[in-house]
N, C-alpha and C positions, 0 to 999 in steps of 0.2 A: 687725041689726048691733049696735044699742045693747045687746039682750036679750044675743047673743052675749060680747059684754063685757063685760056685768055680772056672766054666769055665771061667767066665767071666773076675774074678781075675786074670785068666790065660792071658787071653788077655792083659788087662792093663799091665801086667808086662814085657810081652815079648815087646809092645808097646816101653812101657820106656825105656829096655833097645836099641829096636833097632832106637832109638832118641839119647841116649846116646853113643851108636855105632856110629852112624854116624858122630856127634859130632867130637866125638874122630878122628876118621878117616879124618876129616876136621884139627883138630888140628895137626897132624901126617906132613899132608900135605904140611900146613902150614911152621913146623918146617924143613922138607925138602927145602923149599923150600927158606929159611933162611937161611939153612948152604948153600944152592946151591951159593949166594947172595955171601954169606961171604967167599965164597974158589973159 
């Protein structure tokens, strides 16, 4: 049960971060494509 748990916690967090990853990766994009605009 504890094993069960833990895995599970593993999940939500890799979850999170790859929301946060992609996020990011949008924002990145974004910023590129700003300076693209401005140069």
């Amino acid at each position: 049960m504890i094993y069960y748990h833990f895995s599970e916690h593993i999940v939500n967090e890799l979850y999170i971060l790859k929301i946060i990853d992609s996020s990011h990766f949008l924002w990145v994009i974004n910023r590129i494509k700003l300076v693209d605009k401005t140069d």
